[in-house]
C-alpha positions in Angstrom: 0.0 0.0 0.0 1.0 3.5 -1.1 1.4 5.8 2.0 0.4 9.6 1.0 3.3 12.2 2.5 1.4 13.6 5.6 -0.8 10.5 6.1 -0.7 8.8 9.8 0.7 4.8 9.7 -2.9 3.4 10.0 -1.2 0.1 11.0 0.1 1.9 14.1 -2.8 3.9 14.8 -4.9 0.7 14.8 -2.4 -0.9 17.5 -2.5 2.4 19.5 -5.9 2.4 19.5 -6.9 -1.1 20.4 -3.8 -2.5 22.6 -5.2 -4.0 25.7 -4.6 -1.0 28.4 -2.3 -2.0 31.4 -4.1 -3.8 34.2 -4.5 -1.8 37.7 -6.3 -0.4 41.2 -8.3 2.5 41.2 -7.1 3.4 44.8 -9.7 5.0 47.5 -9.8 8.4 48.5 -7.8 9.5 51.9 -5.4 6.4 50.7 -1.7 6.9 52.5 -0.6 7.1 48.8 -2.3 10.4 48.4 0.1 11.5 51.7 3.2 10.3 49.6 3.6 7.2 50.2 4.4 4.4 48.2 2.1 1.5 49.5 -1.6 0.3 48.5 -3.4 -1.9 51.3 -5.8 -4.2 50.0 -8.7 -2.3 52.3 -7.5 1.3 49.8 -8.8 -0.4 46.6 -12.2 0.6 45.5 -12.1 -1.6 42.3 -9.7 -3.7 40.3 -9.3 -3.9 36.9 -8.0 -5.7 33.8 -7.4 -9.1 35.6 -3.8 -8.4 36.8 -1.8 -11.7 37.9 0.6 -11.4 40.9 3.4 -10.4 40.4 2.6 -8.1 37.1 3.5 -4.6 36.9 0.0 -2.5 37.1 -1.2 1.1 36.6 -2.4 2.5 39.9 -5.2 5.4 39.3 -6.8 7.7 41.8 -11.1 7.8 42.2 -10.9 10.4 39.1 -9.4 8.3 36.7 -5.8 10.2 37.3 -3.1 8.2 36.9 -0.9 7.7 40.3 2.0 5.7 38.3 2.6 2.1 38.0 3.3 -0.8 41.1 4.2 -3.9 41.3 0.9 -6.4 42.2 0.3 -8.9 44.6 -3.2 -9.3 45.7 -2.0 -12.2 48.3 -0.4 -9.6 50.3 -1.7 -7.2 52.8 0.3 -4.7 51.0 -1.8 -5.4 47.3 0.9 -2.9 45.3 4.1 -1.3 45.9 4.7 1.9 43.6 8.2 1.9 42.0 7.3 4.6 40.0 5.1 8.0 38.9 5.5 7.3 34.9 5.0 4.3 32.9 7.8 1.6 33.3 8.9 -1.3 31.9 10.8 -4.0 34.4 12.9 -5.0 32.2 17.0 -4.9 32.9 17.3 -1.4 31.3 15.3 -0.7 34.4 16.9 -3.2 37.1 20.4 -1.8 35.6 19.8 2.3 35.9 17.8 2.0 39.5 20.9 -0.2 40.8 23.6 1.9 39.1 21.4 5.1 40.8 21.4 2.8 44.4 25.7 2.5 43.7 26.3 5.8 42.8 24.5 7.3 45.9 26.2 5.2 48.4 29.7 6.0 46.6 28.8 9.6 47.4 28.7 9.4 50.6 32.2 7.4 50.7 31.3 4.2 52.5 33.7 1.4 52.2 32.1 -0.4 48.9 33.5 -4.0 50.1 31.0 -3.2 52.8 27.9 -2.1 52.5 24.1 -2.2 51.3 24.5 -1.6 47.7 20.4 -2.1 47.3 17.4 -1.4 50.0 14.5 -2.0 48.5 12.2 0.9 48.6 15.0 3.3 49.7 16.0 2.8 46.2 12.8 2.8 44.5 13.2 -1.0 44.3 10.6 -2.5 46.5 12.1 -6.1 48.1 15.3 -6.4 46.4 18.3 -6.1 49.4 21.8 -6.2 48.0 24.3 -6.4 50.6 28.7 -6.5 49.6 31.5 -8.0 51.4 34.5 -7.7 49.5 34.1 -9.3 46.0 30.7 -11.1 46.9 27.3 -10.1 46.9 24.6 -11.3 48.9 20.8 -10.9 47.5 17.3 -10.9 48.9 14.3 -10.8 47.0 11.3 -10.1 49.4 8.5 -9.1 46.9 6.7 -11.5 44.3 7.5 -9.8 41.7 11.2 -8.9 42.5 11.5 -12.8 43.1 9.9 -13.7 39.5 12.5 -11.4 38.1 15.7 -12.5 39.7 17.4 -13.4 36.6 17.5 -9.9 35.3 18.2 -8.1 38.8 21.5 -10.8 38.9 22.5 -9.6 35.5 22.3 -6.4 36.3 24.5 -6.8 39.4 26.9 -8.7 37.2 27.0 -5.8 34.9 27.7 -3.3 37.4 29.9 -4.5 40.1 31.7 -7.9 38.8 31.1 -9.8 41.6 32.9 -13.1 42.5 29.4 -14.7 43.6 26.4 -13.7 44.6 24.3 -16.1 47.3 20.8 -15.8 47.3 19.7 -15.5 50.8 16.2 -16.2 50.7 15.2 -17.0 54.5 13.6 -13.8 55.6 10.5 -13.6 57.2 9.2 -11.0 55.4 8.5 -13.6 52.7 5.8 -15.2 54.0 3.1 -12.5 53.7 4.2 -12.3 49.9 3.5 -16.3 49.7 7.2 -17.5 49.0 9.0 -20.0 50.2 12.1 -19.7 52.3 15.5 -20.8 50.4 19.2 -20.2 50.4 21.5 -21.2 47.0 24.2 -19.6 45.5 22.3 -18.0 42.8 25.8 -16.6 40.7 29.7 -18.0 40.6 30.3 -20.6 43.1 29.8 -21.1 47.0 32.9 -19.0 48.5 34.4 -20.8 51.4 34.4 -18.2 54.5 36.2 -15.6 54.0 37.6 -12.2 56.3 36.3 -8.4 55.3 38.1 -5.7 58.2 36.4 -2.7 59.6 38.6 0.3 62.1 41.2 -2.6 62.5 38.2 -5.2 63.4 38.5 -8.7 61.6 35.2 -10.5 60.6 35.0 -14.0 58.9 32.1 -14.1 56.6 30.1 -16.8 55.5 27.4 -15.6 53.2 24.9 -18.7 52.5 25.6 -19.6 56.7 25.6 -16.8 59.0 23.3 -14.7 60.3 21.0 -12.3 58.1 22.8 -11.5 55.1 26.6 -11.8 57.2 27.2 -8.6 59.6 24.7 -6.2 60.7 25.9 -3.2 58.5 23.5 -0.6 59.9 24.8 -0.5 63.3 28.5 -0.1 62.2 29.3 3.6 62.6 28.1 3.5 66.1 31.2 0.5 67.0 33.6 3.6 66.9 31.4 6.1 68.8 30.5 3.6 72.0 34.1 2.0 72.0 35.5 6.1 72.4 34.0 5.5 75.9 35.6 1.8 77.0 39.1 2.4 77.8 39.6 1.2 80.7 36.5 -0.1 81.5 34.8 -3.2 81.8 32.3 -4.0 79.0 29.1 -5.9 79.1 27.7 -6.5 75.3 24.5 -8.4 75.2 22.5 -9.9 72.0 26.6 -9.6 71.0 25.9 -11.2 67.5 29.2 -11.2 66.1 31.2 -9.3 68.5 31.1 -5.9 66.6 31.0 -4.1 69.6 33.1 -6.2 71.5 35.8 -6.0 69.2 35.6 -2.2 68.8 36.0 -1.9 72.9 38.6 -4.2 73.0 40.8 -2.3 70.4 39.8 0.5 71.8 41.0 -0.6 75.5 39.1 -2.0 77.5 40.1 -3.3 80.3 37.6 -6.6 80.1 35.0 -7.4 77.3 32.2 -10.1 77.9 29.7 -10.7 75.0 26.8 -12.3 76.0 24.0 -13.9 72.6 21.6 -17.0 73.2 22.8 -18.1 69.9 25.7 -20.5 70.2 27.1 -19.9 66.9 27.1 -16.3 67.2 29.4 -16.7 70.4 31.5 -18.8 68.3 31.4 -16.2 65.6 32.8 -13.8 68.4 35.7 -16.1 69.3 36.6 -17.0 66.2 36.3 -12.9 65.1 38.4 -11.9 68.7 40.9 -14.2 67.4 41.3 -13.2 64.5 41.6 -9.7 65.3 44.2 -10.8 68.0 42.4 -9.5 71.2 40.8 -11.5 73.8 36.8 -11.0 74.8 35.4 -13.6 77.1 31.9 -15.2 75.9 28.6 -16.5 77.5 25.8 -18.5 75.6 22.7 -17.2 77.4 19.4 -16.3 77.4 20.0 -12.1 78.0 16.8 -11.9 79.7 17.8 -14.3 82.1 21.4 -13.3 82.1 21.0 -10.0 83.4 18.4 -11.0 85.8 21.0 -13.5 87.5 24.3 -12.2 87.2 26.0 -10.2 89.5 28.8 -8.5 88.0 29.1 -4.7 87.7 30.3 -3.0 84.7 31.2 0.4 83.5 30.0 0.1 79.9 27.0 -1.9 79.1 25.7 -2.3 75.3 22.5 -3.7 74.4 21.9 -4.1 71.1 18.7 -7.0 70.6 16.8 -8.1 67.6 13.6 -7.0 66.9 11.3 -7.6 70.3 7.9 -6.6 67.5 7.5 -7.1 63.7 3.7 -5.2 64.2 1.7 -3.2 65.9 0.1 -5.6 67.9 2.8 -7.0 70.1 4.4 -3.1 70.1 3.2 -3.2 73.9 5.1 -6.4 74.7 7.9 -5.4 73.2 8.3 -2.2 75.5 7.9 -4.5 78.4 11.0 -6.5 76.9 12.8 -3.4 76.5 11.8 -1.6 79.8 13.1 -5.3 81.2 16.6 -5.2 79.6 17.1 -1.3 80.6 15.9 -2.4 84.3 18.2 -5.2 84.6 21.1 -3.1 83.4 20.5 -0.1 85.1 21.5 -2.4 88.6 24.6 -3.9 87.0 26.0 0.1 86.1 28.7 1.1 88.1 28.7 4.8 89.3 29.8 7.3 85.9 29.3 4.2 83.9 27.9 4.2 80.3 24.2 2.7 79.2 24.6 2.0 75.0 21.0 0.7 74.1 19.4 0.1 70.6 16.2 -0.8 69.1 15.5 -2.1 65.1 11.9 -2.4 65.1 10.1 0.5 63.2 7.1 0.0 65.0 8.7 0.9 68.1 9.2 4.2 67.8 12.2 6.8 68.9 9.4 8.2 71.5 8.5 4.7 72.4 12.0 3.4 72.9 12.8 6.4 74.9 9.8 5.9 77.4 10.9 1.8 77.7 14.6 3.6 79.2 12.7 6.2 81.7 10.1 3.6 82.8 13.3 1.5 83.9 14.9 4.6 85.5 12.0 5.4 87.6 11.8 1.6 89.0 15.8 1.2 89.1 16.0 5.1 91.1 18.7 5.8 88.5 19.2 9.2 86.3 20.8 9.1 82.8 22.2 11.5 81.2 21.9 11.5 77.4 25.2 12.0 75.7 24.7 10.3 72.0 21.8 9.1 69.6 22.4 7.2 67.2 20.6 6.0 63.9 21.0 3.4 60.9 24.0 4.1 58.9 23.5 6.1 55.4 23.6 3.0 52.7 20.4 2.3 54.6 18.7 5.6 53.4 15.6 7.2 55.2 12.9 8.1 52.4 10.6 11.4 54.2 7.3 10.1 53.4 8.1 5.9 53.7 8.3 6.1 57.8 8.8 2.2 57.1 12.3 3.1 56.2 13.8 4.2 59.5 13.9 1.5 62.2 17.2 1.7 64.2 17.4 4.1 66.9 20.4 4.2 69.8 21.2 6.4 72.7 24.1 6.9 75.0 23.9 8.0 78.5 26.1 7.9 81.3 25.0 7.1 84.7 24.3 10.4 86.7 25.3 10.9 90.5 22.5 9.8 93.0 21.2 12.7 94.2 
């Protein structure tokens, strides 16, 4: 057929005109994603359409007909759709590759050690369950999110394409799968298994073991406050609890201590400790023990106490539990504190907030007749970034205080 000069391509304008629109959520009014966030709760949908599948890339639209931009779909999930974005997308590895090269260049900006860090936090870096964590020459993924997990192929070509990596394990046992319907699993997804191997931080050595230690290998958040507690340990005796892997420890130790004892109810992270003391060539003495019942029994004094426990509440529902739990710990320590000694206490559950956390530590000061001074706060490190309108995105919190005279 002969196409007149000026005359649209009908064949195109056909296509245009009958390709099947994207699937989607016309989303409620007063939804949280109207407030800036990024998130759409299966009770904010006031109608689906196109037949989405889960895991599909959809078109989000407000009660108007606007368009709100597109998220990735999973009606299984409390959390239906998770924006990634407010134009049209494709998630393909064009995509994968310019979000993580934006995730990289960030965190080179800031000049973190790149043989340790977050590379990737999920929707930090507009990449809703993908974590990408590096030690040394090896990457360690989690895929959290349906969708994410149905496109792992590309998201591990991407990081091939980008930072070379030796291996790359996929460490697939977080709990945060379950609500999205997947199954737990760890495998070396890229390369080969890498025996255990040592990464250093401020003179600190670490063995890693990325397919068998705990989360994805250290707990990278935490890290720039080893330096800032340890200024206060030399000379002093030091009481870690929940130790993990003996960051702190090994900071006070190096940092000169006079005594260091780590206390985790996880055997293997005691081990970890020991084996991470000596390689670092300093000596920290280690307890396997329930802290709870730890610090309830034992009748040493120290001058520096650090605790530093998993999450006590993973909702809202147990959020007054957990303050019991942390009201506990701060009790308990609070009677071991020598006079002028030093209370280091953190908490990494967003749903127990700075205000909350802070109330658990008064509460105990009140029952223990103790004052604290505050002298440091403390917050998750910067490859862990903290989006204004996602409050889901900042969960660690830490505060300093030194023991005030009785008065």
């Amino acid at each position: 057929m002969i196409k007149r000069k000026g005359m649209p391509n009908l064949d195109l304008v056909f296509r245009l005109l009958f390709a099947p629109a994207m699937p989607g959520l016309i989303v409620k009014p007063r939804a949280r994603i109207f407030h800036g966030h990024e998130w759409v709760y299966a009770s904010e949908i006031q109608k689906t359409f196109g037949d989405p599948n889960p895991g599909d890339l959809i078109t989000l639209k407000d009660f108007k007909d606007r368009p709100l931009g597109v998220a990735i779909y999973n009606p299984h999930s409390q959390i239906v759709a998770r924006r990634i974005s407010r134009r049209k997308q494709k998630l393909d590895l064009d995509f994968f590759t310019r979000r993580i090269s934006q995730a990289i260049s960030h965190r080179d900006s800031l000049g973190i050690d790149p043989s340790l860090r977050r590379q990737v936090w999920s929707e930090s870096d507009g990449l809703p369950g993908i974590i990408v964590d590096q030690y040394a020459k090896h990457l360690v993924l989690q895929t959290t999110t349906l969708a994410m997990d149905q496109r792992k192929d590309l998201i591990v070509e991407a990081l091939v394409h980008l930072l070379s990596p030796e291996s790359i394990t996929l460490r697939n046992d977080s709990a945060m799968r379950r609500p999205e319907g997947l199954e737990e699993e760890i495998r070396t997804i890229y390369g080969t298994r890498p025996e255990p191997f040592i990464v250093s931080h401020d003179g600190a050595t670490f063995e890693i073991d990325p397919a068998d230690g705990q989360k994805t290998g250290l707990y990278l958040d935490i890290m720039p406050a080893y330096r800032r507690i340890a200024a206060h340990a030399a000379g002093r005796e030091v009481l870690d609890v929940f130790c993990n892997q003996g960051g702190f420890s090994l900071a006070c130790k190096l940092a000169g201590a006079r005594s260091v004892m780590a206390v985790d109810i996880s055997e293997e992270a005691t081990r970890a400790t020991t084996r991470n003391a000596k390689l670092t060539g300093v000596e920290i003495s280690t307890v396997t023990a329930n802290a709870f019942d730890f610090l309830r029994k034992h009748d040493q004094t120290y001058d520096l106490i650090i605790l530093d426990p998993p999450s006590f509440t993973r909702n809202k529902k147990t959020v007054k539990d957990a303050m019991r739990g942390y009201k506990e710990i701060h009790l308990r320590a609070l009677r071991m504190l020598n006079p002028d000694g030093i209370l280091a206490t953190f908490c990494c559950s967003h749903h127990a907030t700075r205000e909350l956390f802070l109330e658990s530590v008064q509460h105990a000061c009140v029952d223990a007749k103790r004052t604290l001074r505050l002298i440091d706060s403390h917050s998750q490190r910067l490859d862990h970034p903290i989006i204004a309108t996602l409050p889901e995105t900042e969960y660690l919190k830490g505060f300093t205080f030194q023991l005030a005279p009785n008065r």
